[in-house]
C-alpha positions in Angstrom: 0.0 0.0 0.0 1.3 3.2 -1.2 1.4 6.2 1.3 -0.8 8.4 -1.3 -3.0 5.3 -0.5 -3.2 5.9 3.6 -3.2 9.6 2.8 -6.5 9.7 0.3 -7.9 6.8 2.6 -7.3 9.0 5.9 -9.0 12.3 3.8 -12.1 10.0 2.9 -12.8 9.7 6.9 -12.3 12.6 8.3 -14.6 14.3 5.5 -17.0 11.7 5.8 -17.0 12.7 9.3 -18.1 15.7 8.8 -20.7 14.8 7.0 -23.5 13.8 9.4 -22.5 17.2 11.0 -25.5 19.8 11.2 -25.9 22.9 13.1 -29.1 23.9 14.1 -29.5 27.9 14.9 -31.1 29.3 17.7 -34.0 32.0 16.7 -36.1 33.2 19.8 -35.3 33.2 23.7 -38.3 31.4 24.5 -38.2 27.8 26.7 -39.5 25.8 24.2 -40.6 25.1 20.8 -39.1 25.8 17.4 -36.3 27.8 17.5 -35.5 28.0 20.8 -32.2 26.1 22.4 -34.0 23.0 23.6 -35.5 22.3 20.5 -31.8 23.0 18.9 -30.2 20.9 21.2 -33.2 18.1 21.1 -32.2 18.1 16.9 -29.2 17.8 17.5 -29.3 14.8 20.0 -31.2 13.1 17.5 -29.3 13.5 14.6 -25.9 11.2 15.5 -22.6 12.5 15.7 -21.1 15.6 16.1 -23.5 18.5 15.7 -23.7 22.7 16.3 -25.7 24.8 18.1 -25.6 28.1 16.7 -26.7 31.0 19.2 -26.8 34.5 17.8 -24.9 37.4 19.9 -28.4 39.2 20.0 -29.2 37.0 23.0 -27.2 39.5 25.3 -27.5 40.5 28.7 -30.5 42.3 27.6 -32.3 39.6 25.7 -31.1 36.2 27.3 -32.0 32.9 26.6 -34.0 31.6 29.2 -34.2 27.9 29.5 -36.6 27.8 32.4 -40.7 28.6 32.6 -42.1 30.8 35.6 -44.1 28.1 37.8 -47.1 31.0 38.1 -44.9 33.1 40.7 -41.8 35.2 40.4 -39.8 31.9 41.0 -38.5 30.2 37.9 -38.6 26.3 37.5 -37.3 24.0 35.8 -39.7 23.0 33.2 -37.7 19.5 32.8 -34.0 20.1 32.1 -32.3 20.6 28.8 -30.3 16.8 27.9 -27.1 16.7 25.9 -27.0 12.8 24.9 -24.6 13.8 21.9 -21.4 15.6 20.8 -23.0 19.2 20.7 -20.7 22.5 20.0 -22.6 25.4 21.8 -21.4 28.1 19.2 -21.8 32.1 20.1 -22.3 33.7 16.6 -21.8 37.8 16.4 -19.8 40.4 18.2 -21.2 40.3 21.7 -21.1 37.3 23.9 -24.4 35.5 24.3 -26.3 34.9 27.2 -28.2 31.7 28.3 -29.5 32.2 32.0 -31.2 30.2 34.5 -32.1 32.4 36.7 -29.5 30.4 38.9 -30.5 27.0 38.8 
């Protein structure tokens, strides 16, 4: 076996790799449903391998994500936690940093 061989061999894998990869992008601050970082993460736990969860750098200090629901009072609680069962890259998009907060939970 040539070494061109190992080298074109070892290119094949590490693209196809990459090629169950998907990112899913976070598009509202809200708990749940489309759009929101559960239902990003939940996509990408469900699509196998290594996957990316997009969060733009609007979700600042001033517009966090929040992950939680109010429980009918000013207390927050957890609705039912947010599972990573996969390899999932949290990626901030944008200039500012953004902000996922649980109210400290």
């Amino acid at each position: 076996m040539s070494l061109y061989s190992v080298i074109v061999g070892l290119v094949v894998v590490c693209i196809s790799s990459f090629s169950h990869a998907a990112s899913y992008k976070v598009t509202n601050s809200k708990s749940s449903g489309n759009g929101s970082l559960r239902w990003a993460i939940e996509q990408a736990n469900n699509n196998p391998g290594a996957d990316i969860v997009e969060v733009p750098g609007s979700f600042d200090s001033s517009n966090p994500i929040v992950p939680v629901t109010g429980g009918g009072s000013s207390r927050y609680t957890f609705e039912n936690p947010i599972l990573v069962t996969d390899d999932i890259t949290i990626k901030g998009l944008g200039s500012s940093r953004p902000v996922i907060d649980d109210h400290q939970h």
